[in-house]
N, C-alpha and C positions, 0 to 999 in steps of 0.2 A: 504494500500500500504506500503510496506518495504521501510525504509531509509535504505540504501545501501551506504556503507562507505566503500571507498578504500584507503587502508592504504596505503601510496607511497612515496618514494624518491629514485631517481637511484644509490645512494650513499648509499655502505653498511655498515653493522653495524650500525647503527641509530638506533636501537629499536623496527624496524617497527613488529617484531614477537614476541616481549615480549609485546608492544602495544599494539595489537590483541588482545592475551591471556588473559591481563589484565583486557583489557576495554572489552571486552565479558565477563567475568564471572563475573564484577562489576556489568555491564547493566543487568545481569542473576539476579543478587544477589538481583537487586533495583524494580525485578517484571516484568521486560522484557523477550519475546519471541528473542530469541539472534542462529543466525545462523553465525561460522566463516569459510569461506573459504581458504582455503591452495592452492592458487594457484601458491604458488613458489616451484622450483623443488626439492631444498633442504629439502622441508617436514618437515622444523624444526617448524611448526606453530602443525604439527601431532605428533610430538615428544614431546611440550611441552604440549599438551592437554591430553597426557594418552596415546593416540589410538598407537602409535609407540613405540618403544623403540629400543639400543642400542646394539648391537653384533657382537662382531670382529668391529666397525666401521661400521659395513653396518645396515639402519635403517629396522626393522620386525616389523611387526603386535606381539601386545602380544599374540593372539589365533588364529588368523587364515589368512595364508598366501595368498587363494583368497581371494581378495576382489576390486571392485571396487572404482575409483578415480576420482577426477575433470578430468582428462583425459580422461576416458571414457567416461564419462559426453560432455566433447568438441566434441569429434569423431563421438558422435549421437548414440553410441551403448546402453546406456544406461538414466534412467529416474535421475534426480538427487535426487531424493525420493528417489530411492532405494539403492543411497551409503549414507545418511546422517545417522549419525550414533549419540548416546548422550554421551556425554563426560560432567563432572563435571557437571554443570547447565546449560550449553549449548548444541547446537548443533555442529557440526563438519562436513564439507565436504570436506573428505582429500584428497591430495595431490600425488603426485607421479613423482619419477624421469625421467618417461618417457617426461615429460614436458621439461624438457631440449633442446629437438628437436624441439620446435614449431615451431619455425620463419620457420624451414626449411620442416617441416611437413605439418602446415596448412597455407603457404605459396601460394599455389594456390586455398585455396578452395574459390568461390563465398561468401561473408557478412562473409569472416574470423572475422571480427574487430567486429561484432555484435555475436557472439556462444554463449558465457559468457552470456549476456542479455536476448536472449532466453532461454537459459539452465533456467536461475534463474525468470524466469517470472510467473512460476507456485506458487512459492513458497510464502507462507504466514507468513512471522515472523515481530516483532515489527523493529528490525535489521538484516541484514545481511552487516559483517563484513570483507573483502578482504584484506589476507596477499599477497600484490604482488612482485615479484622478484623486485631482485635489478638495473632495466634496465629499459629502453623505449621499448623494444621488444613489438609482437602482445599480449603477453598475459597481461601486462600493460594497453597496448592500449582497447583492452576486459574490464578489469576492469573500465577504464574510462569510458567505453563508456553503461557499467551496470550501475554506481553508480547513484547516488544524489549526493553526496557530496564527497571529495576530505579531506584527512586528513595526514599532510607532517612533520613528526618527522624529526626532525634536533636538530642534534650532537652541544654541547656546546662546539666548539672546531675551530681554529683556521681558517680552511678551510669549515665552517660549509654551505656558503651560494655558493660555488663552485658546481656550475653545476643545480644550482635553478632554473637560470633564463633557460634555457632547458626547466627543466619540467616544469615550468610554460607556457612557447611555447605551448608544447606537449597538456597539461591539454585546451589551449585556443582554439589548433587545432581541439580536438577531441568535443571542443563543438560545435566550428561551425560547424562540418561536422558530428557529429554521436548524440550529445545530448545536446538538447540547453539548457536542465535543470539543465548542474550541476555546482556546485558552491565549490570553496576553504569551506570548513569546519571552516578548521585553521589549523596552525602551531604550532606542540608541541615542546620544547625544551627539550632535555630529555641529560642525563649523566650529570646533572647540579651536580657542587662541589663548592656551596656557599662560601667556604671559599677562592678561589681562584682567585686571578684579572679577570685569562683572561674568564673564565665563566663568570663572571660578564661583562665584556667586548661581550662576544660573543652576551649574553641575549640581551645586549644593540644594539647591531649592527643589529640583526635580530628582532629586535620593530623598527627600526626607517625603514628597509627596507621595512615588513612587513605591518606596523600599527595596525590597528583594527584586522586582523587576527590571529595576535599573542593569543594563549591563556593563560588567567590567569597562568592556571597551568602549574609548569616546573617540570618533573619528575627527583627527585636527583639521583644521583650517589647511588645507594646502594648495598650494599653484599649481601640482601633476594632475592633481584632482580635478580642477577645473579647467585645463589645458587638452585631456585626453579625452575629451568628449567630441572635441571639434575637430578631432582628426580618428573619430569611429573606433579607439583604441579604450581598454581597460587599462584599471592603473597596472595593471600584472604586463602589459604589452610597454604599454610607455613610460615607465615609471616605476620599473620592479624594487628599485630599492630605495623608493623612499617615503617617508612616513606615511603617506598616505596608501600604498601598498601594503606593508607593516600593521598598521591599523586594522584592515579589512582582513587580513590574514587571522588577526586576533580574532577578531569576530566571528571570520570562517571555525575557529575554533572552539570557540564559545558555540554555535551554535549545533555543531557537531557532538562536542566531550562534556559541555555545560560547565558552567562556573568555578565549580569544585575542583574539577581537575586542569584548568587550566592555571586556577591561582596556585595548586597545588606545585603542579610543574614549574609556576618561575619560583618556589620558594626553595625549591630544594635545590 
């Protein structure tokens, strides 16, 4: 059975698509069967995997302008085997701007809030990894209500726990009523700039909220990190050795051996 991890916070820019990227081609890299989802309309989860690129602004296919999307994949027209596609050491089921209509498209259809779960039920990988828009919309709610596990990047910054308690609702709602199985993951802190109080302040404010959810790892503030997007690369491709590589490896570890044993291993 697939751990099914929904990357999620309704607050954007947070990381939640450089997260994905990262932590799938780590988990790819550590021996894992890694499948990532683009379910945000923005496509920027396709964009950074290869499969897309940049022209005038408007995001293309680098070879070939048919192709099939989680969209199709939602609508029932198509198998999701047949749009997953291999990108670096993973896999990729890309995305599409037609997504942007949902709430108002599949807005009437009968088990709207369960498509995503069916869709993805066939499918056999060690992970499957969900980049979800920046909202509580149905295609959120889909994600939740696919996943295992729940995984909430939050911004080291001043309004960082603004509108958490929301999706923590939302995440509670969808288990009583669509999946009793799934659970907070954890909370990553990500844009961390160590040398700065109120980072340090924020880290703090979101452990004491948080607690045990909090994850060891805080992903720094880095410039490979935000470089290797725009050239369709992970940090593992562009930037293997530096902190922001380092970081995401942590986390590939944390997410694999859990907490315990990875504090375990740098003490010894």
């Amino acid at each position: 059975m697939s751990r099914i991890i929904a990357v999620l916070n309704q607050k954007g820019g947070v990381g939640k698509t450089t997260t994905v990227v990262n932590l799938s081609h780590g988990l790819a890299l550590s021996g894992k069967s890694v499948l990532a989802v683009d379910l945000d309309p923005q496509s920027n989860l396709s964009a950074a995997s290869g499969f897309l690129f940049f022209e005038e602004d408007e995001l293309v296919r680098a070879t070939d302008l048919d192709f099939k999307t989680i969209y199709d994949v939602l609508k029932g027209e198509v198998k999701p085997e047949e749009c997953i596609v291999r990108v670096k050491d993973f896999f990729l089921l890309p995305g599409s701007l037609k997504l942007a209509a949902a709430d108002l498209e599949f807005g009437g259809v009968v088990g709207r809030e369960l498509m995503l779960k069916r869709a993805l039920s066939s499918l056999e990988y060690d992970f499957i990894i969900i980049d979800c828009p920046p909202n509580l919309g149905i295609l959120s709610v889909n994600a939740l209500a696919a996943a295992t596990d729940v995984l909430i990047p939050v911004q080291s910054e001043f309004l960082a726990l603004f509108g958490v308690k929301q999706l923590i609702d939302t995440i509670e709602q969808v288990k009583q009523i669509y999946n009793p199985g799934l659970r907070i993951m954890g909370v990553l802190i990500t844009m961390v700039d160590r040398r700065k109080r109120l980072s340090r302040a924020v880290i703090e404010s979101v452990q004491n909220y948080f607690g045990d959810l909090v994850f060891n790892t805080c992903i720094s503030e880095n410039v490979a990190l935000a470089e290797a997007p725009a050239r369709a690369m992970t940090i593992f491709e562009y930037a293997p050795k530096s902190q922001g590589a380092q970081d995401f490896m942590d986390l590939v570890n944390e997410v694999l051996y859990g907490k315990e044993i990875r504090v375990s291993a740098e003490s010894s």
